[in-house]
N, CA, C and O atoms as CSV, one atom per row, in Angstrom:
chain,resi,resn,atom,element,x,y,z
A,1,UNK,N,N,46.841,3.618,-6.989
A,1,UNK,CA,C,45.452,3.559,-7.389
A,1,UNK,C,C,45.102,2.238,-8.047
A,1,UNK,O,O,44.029,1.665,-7.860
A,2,UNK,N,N,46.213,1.728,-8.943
A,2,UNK,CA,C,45.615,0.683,-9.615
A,2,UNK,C,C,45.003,-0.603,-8.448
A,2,UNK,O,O,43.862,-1.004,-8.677
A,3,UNK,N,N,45.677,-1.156,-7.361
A,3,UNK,CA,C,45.090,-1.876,-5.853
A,3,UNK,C,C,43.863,-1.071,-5.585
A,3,UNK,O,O,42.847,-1.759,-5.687
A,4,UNK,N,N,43.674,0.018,-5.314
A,4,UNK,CA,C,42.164,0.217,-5.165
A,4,UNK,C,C,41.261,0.100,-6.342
A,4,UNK,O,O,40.177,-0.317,-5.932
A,5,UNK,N,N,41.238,0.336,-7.946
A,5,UNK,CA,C,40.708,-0.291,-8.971
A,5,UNK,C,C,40.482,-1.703,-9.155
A,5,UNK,O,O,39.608,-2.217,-9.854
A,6,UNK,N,N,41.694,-2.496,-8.187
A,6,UNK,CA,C,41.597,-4.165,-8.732
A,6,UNK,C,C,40.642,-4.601,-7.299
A,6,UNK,O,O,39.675,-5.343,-7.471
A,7,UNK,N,N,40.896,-4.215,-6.225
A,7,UNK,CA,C,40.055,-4.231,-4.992
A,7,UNK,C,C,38.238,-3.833,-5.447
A,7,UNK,O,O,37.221,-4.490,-5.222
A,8,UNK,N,N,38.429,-2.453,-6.173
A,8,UNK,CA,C,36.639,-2.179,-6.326
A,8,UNK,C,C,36.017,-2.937,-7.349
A,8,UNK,O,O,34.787,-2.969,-7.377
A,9,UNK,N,N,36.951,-3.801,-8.535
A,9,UNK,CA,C,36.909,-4.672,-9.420
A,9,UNK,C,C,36.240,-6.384,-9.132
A,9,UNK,O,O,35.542,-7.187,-9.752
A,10,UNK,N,N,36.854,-6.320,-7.987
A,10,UNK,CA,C,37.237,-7.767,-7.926
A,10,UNK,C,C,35.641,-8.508,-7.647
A,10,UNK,O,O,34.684,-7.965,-7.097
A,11,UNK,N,N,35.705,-9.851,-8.188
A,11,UNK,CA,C,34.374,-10.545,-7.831
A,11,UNK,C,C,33.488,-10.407,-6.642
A,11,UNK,O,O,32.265,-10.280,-6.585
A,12,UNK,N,N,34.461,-10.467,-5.633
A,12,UNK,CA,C,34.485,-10.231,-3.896
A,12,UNK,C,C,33.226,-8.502,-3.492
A,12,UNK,O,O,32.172,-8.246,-2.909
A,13,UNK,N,N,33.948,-8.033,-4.023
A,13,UNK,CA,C,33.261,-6.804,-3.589
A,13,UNK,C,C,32.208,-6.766,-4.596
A,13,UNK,O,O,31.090,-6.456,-4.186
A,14,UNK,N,N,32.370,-7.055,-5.991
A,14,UNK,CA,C,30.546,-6.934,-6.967
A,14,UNK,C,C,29.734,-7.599,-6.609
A,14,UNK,O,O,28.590,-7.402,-7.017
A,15,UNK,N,N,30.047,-8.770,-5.598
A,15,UNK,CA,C,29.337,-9.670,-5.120
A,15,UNK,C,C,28.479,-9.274,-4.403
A,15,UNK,O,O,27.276,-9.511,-4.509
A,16,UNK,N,N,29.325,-8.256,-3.130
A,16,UNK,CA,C,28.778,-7.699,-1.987
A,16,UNK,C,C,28.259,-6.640,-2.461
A,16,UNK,O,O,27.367,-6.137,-1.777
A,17,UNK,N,N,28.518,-6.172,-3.359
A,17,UNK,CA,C,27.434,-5.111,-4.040
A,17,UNK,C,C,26.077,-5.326,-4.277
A,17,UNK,O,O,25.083,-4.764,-3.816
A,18,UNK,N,N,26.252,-6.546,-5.347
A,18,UNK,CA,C,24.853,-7.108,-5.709
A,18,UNK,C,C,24.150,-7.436,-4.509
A,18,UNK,O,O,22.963,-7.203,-4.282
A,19,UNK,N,N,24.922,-7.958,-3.809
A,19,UNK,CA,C,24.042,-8.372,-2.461
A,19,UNK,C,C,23.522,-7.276,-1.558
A,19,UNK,O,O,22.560,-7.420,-0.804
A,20,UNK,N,N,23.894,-6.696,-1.629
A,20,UNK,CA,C,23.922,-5.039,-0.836
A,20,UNK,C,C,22.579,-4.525,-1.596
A,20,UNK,O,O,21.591,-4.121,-0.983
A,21,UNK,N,N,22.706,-4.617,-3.498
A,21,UNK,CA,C,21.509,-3.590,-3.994
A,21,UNK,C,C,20.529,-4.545,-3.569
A,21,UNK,O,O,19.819,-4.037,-2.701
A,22,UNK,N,N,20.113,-6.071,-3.910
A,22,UNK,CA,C,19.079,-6.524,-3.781
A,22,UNK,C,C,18.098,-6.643,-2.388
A,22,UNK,O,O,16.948,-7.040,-2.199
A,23,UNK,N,N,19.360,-5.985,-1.361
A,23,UNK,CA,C,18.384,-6.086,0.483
A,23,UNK,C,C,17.926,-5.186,-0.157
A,23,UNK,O,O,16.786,-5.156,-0.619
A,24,UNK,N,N,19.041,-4.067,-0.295
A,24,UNK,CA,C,17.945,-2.846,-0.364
A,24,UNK,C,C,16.829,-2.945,-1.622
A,24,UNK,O,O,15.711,-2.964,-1.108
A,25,UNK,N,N,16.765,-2.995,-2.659
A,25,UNK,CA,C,15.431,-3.405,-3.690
A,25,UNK,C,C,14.866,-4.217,-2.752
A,25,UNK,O,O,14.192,-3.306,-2.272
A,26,UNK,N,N,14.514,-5.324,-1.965
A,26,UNK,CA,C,13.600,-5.949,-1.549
A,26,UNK,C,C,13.085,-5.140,-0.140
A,26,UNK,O,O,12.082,-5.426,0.513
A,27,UNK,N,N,13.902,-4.223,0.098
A,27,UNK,CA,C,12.958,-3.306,1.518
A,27,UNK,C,C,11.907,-2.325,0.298
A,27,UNK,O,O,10.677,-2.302,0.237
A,28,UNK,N,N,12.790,-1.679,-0.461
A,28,UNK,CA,C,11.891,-0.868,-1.295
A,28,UNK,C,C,10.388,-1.216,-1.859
A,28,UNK,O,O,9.397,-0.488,-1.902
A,29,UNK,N,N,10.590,-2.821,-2.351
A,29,UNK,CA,C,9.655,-3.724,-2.598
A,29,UNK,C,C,8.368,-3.876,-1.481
A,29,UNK,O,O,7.152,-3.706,-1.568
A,30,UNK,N,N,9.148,-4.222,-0.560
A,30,UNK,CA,C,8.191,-4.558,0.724
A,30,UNK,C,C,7.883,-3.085,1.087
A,30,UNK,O,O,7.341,-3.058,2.192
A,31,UNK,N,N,8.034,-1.851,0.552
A,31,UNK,CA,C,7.424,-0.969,1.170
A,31,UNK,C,C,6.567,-0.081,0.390
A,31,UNK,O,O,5.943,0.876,0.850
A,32,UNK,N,N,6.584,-0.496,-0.905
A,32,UNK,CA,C,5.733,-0.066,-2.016
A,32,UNK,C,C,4.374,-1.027,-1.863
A,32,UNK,O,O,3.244,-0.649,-2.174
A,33,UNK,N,N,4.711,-2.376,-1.308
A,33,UNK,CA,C,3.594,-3.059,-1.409
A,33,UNK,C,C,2.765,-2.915,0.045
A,33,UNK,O,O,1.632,-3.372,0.196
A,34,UNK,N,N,3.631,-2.093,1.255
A,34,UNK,CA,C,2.781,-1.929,2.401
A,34,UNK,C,C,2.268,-0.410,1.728
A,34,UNK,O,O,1.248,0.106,2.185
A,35,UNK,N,N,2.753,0.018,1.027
A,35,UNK,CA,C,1.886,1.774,0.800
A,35,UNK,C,C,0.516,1.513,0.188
A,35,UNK,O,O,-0.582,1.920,0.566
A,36,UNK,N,N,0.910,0.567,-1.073
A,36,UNK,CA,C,-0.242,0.114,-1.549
A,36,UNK,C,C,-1.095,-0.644,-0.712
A,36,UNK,O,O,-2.215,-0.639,-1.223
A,37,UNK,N,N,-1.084,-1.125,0.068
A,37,UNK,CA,C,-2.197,-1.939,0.997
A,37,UNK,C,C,-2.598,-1.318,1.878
A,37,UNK,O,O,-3.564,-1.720,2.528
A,38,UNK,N,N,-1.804,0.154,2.228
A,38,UNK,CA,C,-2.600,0.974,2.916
A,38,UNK,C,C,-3.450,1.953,2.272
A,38,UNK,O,O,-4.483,2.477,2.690
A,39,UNK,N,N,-2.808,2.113,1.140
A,39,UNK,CA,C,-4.016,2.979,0.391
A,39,UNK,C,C,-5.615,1.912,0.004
A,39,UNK,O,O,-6.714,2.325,0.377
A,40,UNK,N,N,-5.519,1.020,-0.507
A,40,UNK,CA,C,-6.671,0.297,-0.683
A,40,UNK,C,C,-7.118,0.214,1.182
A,40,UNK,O,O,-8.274,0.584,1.384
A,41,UNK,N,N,-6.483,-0.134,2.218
A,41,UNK,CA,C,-7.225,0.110,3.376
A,41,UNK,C,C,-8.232,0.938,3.830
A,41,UNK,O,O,-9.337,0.678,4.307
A,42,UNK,N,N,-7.477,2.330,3.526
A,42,UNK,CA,C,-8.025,3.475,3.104
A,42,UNK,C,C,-9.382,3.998,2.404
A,42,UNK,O,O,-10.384,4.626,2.747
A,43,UNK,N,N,-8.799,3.320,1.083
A,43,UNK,CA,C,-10.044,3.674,0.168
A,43,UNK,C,C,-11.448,2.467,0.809
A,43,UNK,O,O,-12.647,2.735,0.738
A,44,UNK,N,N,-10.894,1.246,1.364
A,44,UNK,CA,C,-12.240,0.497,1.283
A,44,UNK,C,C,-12.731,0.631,2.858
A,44,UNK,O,O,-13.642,-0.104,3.239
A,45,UNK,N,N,-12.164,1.508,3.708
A,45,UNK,CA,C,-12.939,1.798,5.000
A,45,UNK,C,C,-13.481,2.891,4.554
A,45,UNK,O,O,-14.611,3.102,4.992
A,46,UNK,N,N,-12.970,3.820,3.678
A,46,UNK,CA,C,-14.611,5.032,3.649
A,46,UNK,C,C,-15.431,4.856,2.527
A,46,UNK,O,O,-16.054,5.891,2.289
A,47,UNK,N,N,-15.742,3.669,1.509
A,47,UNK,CA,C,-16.722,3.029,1.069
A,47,UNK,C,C,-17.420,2.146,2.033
A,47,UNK,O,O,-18.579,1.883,1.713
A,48,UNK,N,N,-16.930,1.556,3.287
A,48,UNK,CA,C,-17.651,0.876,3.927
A,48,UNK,C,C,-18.328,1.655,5.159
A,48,UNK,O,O,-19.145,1.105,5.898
A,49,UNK,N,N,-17.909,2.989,5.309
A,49,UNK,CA,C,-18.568,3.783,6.556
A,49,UNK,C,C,-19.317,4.464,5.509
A,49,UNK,O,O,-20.448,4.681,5.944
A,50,UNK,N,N,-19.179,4.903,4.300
A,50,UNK,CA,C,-20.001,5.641,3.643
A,50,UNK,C,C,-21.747,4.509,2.998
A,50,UNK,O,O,-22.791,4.954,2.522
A,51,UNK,N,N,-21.316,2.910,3.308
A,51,UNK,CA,C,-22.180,2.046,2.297
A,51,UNK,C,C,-23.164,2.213,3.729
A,51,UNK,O,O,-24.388,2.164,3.609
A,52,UNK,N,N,-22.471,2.428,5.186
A,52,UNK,CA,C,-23.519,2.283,6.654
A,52,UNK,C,C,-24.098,3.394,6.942
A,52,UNK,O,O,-24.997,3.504,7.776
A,53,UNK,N,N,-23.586,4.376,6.216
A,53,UNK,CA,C,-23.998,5.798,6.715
A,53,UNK,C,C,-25.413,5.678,5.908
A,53,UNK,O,O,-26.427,5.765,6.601
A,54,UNK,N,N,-25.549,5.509,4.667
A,54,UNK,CA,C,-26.588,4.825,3.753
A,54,UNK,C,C,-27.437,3.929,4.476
A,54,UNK,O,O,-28.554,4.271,4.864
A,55,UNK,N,N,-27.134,3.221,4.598
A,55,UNK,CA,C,-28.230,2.110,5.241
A,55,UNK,C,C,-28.727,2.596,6.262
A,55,UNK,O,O,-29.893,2.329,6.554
A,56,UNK,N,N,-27.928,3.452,7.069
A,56,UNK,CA,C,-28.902,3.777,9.007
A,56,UNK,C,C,-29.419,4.951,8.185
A,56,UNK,O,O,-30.601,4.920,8.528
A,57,UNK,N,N,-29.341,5.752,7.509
A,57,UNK,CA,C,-30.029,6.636,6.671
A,57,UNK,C,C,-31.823,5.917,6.145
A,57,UNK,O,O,-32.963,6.344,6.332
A,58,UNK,N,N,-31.311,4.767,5.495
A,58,UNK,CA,C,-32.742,3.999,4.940
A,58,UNK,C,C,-33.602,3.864,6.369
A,58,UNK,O,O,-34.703,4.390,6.530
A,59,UNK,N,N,-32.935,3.096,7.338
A,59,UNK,CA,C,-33.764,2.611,8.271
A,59,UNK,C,C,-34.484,3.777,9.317
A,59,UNK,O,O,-35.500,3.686,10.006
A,60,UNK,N,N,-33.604,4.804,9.150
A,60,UNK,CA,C,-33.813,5.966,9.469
A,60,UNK,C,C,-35.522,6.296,9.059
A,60,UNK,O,O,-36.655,6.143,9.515
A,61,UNK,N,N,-35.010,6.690,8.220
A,61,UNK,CA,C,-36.264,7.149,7.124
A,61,UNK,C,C,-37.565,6.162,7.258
A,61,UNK,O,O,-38.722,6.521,7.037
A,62,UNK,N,N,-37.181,4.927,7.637
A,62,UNK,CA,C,-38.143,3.667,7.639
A,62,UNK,C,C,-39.047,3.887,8.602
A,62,UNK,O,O,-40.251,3.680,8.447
A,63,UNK,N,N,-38.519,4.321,9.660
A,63,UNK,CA,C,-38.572,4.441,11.042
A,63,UNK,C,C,-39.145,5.435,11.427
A,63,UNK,O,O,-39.696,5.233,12.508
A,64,UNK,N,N,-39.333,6.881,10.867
A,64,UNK,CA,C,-39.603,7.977,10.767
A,64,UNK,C,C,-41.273,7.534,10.055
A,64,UNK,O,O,-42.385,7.867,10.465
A,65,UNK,N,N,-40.850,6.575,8.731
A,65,UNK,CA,C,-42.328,6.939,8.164
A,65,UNK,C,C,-43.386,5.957,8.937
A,65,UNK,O,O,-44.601,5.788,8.835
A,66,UNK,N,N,-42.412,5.416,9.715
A,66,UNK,CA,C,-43.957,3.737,10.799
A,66,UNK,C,C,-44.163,4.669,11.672
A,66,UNK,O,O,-45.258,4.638,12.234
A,67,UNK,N,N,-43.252,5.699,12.023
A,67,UNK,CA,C,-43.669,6.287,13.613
A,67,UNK,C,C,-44.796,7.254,13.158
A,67,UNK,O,O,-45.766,7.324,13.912
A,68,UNK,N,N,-44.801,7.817,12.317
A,68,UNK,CA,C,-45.540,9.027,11.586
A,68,UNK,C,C,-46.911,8.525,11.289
A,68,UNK,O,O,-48.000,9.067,11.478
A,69,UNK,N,N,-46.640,7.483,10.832
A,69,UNK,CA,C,-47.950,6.858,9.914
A,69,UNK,C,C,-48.708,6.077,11.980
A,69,UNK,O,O,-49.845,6.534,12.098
A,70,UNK,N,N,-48.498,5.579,12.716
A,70,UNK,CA,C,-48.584,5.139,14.013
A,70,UNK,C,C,-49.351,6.435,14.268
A,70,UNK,O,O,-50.572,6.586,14.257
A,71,UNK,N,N,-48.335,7.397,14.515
A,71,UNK,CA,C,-49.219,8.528,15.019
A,71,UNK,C,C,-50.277,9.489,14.862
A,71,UNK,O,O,-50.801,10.218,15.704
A,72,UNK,N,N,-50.597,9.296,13.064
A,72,UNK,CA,C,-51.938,9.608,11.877
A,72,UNK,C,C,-52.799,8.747,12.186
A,72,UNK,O,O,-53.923,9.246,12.127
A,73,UNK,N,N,-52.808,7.486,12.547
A,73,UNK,CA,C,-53.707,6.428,12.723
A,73,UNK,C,C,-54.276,6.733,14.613
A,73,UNK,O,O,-55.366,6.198,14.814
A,74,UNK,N,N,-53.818,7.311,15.609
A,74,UNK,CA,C,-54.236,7.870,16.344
A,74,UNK,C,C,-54.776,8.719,16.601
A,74,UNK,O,O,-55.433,8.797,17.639
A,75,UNK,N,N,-54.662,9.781,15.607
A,75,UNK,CA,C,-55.285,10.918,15.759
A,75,UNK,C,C,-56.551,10.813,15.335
A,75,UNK,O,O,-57.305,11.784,15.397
């Protein structure tokens, strides 16, 4: 046992350790920061279908009151 203690010891392998945790921390990294950029994706496409749904709503309404008022002035 003591060769496998001086083997899991040795500079060689903590090396490849460290190197080993930091790929993996930097996938973890890169995938916390794609979750987060999909959640703000998220959140700012249904503020932006909700800011148009609003507006064709106004013009809507705009449109409704010229056609209305067009058709009072005919009668």
């Amino acid at each position: 046992m003591a060769i496998l203690e001086n083997i899991q010891n040795s500079q060689v392998v903590r090396a490849y350790r460290q190197g080993y945790l930091a790929w993996l921390g930097a996938h973890k990294a890169a995938f916390d920061m794609t979750q987060e950029g999909i959640s703000k994706l998220m959140n700012s496409r249904e503020e932006l279908v909700e800011d148009l749904v609003q507006k064709g709503e106004a013009v809507e309404a705009d449109v409704q009151t010229r056609v209305n008022g067009f058709f009072n002035r005919a009668n």
